[in-house]
VOGU-375267 format. One line per 5 residues: number of its first residue (from 1); their letters; for each residue x, z, y of C-alpha. Coordinates in Angstrom, 3 decimals, always signed. Each point is the difference from the previous one (the first is absolute). Layout:
<sites>
NUM> A> X:Z:Y | ...
</sites>
This chain:
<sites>
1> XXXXX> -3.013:-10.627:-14.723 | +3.080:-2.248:-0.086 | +3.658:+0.879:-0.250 | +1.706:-1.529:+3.003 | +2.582:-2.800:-0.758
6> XXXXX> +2.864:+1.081:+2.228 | +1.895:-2.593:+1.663 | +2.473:+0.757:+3.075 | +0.793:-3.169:+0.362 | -3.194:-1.532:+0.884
11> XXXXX> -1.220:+2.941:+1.868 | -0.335:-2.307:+3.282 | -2.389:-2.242:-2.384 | -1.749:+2.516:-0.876 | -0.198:+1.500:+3.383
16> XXXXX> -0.957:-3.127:+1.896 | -2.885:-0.881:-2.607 | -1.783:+3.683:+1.151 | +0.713:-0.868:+3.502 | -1.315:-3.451:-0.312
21> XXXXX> -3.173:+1.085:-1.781 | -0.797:+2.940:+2.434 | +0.708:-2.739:+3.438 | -2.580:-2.101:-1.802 | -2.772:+2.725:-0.636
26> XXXXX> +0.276:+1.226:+3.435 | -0.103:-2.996:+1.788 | -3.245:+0.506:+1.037 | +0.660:+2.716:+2.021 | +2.476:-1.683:+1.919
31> XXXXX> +2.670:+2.358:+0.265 | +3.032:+0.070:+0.776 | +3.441:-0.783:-1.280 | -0.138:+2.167:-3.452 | +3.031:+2.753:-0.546
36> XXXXX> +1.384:+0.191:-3.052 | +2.247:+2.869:-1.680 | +1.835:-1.029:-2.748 | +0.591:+2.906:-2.901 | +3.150:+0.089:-1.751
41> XXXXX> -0.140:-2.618:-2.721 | +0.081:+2.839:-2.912 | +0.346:+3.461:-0.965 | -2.608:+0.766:+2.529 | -2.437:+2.652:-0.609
46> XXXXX> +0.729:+3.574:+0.145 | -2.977:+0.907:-2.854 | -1.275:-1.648:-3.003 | -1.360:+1.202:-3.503 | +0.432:-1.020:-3.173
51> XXXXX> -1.901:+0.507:-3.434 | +2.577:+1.321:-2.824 | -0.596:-1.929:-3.375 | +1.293:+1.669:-3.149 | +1.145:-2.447:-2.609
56> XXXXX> +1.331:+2.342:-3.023 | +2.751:+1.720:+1.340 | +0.199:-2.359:+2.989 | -1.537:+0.664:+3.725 | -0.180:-2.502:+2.656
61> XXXXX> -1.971:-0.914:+3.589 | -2.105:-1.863:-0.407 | -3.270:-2.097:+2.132 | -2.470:-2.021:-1.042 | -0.663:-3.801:+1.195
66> XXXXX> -3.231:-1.844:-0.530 | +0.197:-2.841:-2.839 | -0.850:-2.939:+2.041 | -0.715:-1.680:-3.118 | -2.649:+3.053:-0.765
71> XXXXX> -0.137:+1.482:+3.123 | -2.277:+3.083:-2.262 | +3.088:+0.581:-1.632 | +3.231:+2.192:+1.995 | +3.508:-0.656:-1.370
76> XXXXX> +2.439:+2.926:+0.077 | +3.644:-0.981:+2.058 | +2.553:+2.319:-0.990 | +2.015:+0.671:+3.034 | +3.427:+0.766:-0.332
81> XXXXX> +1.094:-0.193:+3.718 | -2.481:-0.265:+2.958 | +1.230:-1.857:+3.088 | -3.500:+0.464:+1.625 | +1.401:+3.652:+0.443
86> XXXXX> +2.473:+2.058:+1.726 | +3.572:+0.254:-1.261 | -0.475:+3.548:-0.211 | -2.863:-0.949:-2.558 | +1.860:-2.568:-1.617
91> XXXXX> +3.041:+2.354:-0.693 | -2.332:+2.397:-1.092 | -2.145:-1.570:-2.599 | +2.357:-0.366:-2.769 | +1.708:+3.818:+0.602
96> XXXXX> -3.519:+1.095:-0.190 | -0.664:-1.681:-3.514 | +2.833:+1.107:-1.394 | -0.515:+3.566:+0.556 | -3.218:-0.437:-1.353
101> XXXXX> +0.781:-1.615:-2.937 | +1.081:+2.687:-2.100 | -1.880:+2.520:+1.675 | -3.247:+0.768:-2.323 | -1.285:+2.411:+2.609
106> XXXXX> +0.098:-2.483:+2.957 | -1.109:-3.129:-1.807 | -2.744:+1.064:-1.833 | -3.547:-1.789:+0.870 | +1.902:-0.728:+3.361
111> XXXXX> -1.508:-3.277:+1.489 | +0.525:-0.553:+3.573 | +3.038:+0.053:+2.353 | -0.304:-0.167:+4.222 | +3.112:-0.041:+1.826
116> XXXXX> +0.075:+1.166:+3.893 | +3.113:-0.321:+1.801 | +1.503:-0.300:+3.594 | +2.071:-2.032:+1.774 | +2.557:+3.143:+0.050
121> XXXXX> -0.441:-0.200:-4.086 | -2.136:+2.812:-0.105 | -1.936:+0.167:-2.999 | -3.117:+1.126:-1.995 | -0.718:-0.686:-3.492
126> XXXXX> -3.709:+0.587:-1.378 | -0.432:-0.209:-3.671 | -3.778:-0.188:-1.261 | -1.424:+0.716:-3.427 | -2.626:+0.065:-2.476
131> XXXXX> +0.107:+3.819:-0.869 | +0.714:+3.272:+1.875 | +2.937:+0.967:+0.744 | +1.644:+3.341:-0.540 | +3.005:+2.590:+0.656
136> XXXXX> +1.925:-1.807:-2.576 | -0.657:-3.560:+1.889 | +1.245:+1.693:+3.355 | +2.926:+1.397:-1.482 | +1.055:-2.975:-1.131
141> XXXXX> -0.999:-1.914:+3.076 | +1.806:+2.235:+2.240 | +3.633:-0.906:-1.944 | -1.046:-3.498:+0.337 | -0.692:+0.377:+3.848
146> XXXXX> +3.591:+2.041:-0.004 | +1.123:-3.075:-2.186 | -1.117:-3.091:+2.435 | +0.772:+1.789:+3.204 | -4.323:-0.605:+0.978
151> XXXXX> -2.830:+1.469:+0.403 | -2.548:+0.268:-2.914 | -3.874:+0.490:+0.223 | -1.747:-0.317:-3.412 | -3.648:-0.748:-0.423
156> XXXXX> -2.870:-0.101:-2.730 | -3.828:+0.415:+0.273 | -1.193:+2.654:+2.814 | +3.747:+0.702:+0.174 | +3.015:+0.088:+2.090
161> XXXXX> +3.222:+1.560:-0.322 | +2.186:-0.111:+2.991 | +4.303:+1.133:-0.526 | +0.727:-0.322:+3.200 | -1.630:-1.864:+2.389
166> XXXXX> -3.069:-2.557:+0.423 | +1.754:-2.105:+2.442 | +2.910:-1.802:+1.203 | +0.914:+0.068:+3.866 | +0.477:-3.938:+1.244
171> XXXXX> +1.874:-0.928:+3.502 | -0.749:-3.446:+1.210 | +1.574:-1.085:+3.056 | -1.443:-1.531:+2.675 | +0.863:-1.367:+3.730
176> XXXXX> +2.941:+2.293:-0.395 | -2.279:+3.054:-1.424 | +0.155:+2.177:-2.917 | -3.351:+0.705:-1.064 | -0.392:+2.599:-3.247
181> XXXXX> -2.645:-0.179:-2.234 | -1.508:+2.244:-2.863 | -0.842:-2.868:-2.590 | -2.766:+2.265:-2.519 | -0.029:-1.295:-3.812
186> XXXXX> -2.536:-1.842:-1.157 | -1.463:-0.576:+3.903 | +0.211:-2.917:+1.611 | +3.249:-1.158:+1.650 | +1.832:-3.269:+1.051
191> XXXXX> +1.429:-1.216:-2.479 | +2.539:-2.397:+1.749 | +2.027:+1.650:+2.124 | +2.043:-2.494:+1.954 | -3.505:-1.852:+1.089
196> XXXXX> -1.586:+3.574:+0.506 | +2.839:+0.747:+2.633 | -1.049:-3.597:+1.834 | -3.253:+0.764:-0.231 | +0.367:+2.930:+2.026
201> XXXXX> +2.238:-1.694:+2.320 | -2.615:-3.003:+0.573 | -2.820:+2.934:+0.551 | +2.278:+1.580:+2.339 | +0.292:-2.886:+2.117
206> XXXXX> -3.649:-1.127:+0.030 | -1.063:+3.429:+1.471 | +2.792:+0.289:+2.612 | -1.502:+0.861:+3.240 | -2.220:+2.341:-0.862
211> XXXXX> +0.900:+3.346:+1.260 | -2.962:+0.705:+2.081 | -2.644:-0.880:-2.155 | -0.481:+1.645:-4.251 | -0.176:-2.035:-3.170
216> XXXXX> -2.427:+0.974:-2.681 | +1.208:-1.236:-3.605 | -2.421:-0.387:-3.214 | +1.630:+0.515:-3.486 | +3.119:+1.476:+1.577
221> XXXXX> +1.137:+1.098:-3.830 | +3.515:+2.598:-0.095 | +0.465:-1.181:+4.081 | +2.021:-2.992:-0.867 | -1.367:-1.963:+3.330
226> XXXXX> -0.729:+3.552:+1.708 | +3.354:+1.163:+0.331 | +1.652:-3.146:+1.428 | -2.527:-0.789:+1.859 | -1.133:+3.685:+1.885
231> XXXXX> +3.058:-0.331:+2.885 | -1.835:-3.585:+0.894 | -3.338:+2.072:+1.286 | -1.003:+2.694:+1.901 | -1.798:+2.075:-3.033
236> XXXXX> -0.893:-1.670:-3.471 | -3.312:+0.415:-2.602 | +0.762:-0.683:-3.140 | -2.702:-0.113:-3.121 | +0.605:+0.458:-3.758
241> XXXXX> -2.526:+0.737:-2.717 | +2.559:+1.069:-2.598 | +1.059:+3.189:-0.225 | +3.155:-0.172:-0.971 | +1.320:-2.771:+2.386
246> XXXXX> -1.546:+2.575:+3.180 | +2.202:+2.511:-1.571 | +2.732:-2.189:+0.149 | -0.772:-1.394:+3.517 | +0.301:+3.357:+1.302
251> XXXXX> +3.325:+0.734:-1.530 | +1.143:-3.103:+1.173 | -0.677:+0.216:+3.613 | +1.349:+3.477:+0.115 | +3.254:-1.219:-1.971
256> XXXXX> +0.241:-2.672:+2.708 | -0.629:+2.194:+2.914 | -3.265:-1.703:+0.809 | -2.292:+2.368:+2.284 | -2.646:-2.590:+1.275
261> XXXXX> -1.499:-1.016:-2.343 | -3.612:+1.770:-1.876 | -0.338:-0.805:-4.115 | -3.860:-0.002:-0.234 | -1.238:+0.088:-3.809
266> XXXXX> -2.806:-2.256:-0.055 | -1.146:-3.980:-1.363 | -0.042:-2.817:+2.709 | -3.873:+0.258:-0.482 | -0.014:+3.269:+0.577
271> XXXXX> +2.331:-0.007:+3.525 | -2.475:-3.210:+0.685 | -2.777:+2.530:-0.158 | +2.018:+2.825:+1.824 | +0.664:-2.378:+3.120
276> XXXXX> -3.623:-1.465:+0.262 | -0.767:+4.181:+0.285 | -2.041:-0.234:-3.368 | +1.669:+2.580:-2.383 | +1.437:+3.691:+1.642
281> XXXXX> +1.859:+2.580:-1.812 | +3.214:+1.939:-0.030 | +1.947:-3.051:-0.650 | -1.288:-2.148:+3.036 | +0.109:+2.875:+2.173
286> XXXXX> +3.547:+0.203:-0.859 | +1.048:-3.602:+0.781 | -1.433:+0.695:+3.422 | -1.153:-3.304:+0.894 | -0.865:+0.065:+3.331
291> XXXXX> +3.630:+0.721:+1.018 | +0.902:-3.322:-1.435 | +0.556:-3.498:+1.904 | +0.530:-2.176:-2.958 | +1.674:-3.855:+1.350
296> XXXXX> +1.058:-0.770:-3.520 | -1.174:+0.042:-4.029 | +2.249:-0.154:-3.366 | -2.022:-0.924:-3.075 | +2.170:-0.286:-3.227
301> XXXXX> -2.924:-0.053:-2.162 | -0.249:-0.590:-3.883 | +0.111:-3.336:-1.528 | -3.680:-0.206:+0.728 | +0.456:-0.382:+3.513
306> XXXXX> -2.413:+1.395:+2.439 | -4.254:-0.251:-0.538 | -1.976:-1.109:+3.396 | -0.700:+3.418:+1.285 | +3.761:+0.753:-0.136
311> XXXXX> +0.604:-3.761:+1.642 | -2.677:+0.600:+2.769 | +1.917:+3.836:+0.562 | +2.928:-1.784:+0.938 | -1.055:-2.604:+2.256
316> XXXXX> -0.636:+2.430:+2.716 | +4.139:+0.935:-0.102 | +1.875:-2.376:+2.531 | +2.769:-0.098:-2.813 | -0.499:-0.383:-3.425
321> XXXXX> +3.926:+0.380:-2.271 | -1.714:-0.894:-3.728 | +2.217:+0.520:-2.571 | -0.745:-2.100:-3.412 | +0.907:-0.297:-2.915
326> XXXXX> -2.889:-2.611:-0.862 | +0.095:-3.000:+1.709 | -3.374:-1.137:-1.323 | -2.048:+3.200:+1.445 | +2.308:-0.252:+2.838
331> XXXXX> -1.261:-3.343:+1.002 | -4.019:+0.977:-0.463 | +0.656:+2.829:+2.060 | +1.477:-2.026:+2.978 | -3.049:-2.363:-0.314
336> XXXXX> -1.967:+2.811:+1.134 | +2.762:+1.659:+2.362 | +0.859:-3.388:+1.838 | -3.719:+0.245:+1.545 | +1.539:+2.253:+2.231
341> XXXXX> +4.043:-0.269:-0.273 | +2.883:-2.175:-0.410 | +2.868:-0.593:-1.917 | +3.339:+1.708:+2.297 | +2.417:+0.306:-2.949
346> XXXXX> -0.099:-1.217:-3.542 | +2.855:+1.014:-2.810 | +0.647:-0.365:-3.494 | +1.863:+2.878:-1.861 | +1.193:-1.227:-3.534
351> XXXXX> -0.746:+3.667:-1.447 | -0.168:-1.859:-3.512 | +2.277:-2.582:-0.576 | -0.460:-2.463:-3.218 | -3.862:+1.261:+0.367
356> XXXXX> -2.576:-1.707:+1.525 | -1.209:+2.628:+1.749 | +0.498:-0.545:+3.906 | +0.183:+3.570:+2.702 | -1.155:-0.974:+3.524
361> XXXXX> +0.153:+1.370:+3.236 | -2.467:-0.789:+2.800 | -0.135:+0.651:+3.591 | -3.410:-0.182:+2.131 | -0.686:+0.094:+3.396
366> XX> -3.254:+0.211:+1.616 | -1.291:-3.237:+1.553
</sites>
């Protein structure tokens, strides 16, 4: 990886070079005028991690970046400050160092820092080592968590020690809406919250009219999509093969008050399977199928994008709201999908500013 050079003032540069590369890539599918979400220029993401590099009786963050002169060797960038990150991170790092400095207990064979916060400040601190830890470590870890006014999870090999909680609640606000979430450490979240609130927003707005038909939505994760998006439909499906995010989808929608909507624990190739009537079972029993009148589709799939089976699955929705946070797959797949749809909406979120990684959004209609 690279550190990001941050910049505020030429975030529009920056900015308008994604937008102009993504216009260009998707020209081919002629669609229309692209929608772009700007992120705020810095201090941006509400999670990050760090390594901890011991230097005698000095700690610091540190990451690595690729030698471009010997791109087999990684140099180490000590990291005093962090504008990538949250304030709430940023004010945090060096309070956090200094407690562990003189703190044997704390410090020893530690190696790893991740940071989770909120944009109410809400915050969780896991520290991650190379040995087990013990009574002794928690004592200490508990004044610390007194001490820094967070939460504290430590972690080693085959072992987790939780001191208070193992999550932070987020509120992103949207259309006017508070939505809560339960934001699990170490599962997958949004990391940027400002372009995670117009995400939902754009979603919202690309499934309006939908209140007499039911959306069915593929890697739904902790319900991020799922709980703004539920009032838009009559009753919602949502899919998740982790464990932990179905856990948190559930607590989600019933901290949000969300009744119509089913959390189904399954892969996309398995619910592929389950609509064609090709696998039974307690679980597809549950989801009920037949009761369903699906009009529309969310995918937010991994990098990977979506294989043809998954591709062909979806061309028999008469909406199709893809999610990406690949470009590249994103384009293969509509290759395959613009057989039988077209381009409605198209939008650019800048979920990683100085990066050159691009999130897209992508609205298809039936032809």
């Amino acid at each position: 990886m690279s550190v990001p050079v941050v910049d505020p003032d030429r975030y529009d540069e920056q900015l308008g070079a994604k937008r102009d590369r993504v216009i260009k890539q998707f020209a081919r599918f002629d669609p229309p005028p692209l929608e772009t979400y700007a992120s705020p220029a810095s201090h941006y993401r509400q999670r990050c991690e760090f390594r901890l590099w011991h230097e005698g009786d000095d700690l610091f963050y540190a990451m690595f970046e690729v030698d471009r002169e010997n791109p087999s060797q990684k140099r180490v960038i000590r990291l005093d400050e962090y504008p990538v990150a949250s304030h709430r991170i940023n004010g945090m790092m060096p309070r956090l160092l200094d407690a562990l400095r003189g703190n044997s207990v704390l410090r020893r064979k530690l190696f790893q820092v991740e940071f989770l916060t909120t944009l109410s400040g809400e915050m969780l601190i896991t520290l991650i080592y190379h040995r087990q830890l013990d009574d002794e470590w928690e004592a200490e870890a508990r004044d610390l968590q007194h001490q820094l006014d967070a939460m504290i999870i430590g972690r080693a090999r085959k072992q987790r020690r939780v001191l208070a909680r193992d999550h932070v609640w987020e509120r992103l606000t949207v259309d006017g809406h508070d939505f809560v979430y339960q934001q699990v450490e170490n599962s997958f979240t949004q990391p940027n919250a400002a372009i995670c609130q117009s995400m939902l927003s754009w979603a919202r707005d690309v499934t309006r009219g939908s209140d007499d038909r039911d959306l069915v939505e593929l890697y739904c994760g902790n319900g991020n999509f799922t709980v703004a998006l539920a009032e838009n439909f009559r009753r919602v499906l949502a899919t998740e093969i982790s464990r932990t995010s179905v856990a948190s989808a559930r607590t989600n929608l019933a901290a949000n008050g969300v009744a119509n909507v089913h959390v189904a624990r399954m892969s996309a190739e398995e619910f592929a399977a389950a609509l064609k009537g090709q696998k039974g079972g307690r679980r597809v029993a549950e989801m009920a199928l037949d009761d369903y009148d699906f009009s529309t589709v969310l995918v937010d799939p991994p990098r990977a994008g979506l294989d043809d089976a998954s591709c062909d699955q979806l061309s028999g929705y008469d909406r199709i709201v893809y999610i990406s946070c690949n470009p590249d797959t994103l384009a293969d797949n509509l290759d395959r999908l613009g057989r039988s749809h077209e381009v409605s909406r198209f939008a650019l979120f800048d979920q990683f500013p100085w990066t050159h990684h691009c999130e897209c959004g992508v609205v298809l209609e039936k032809r």
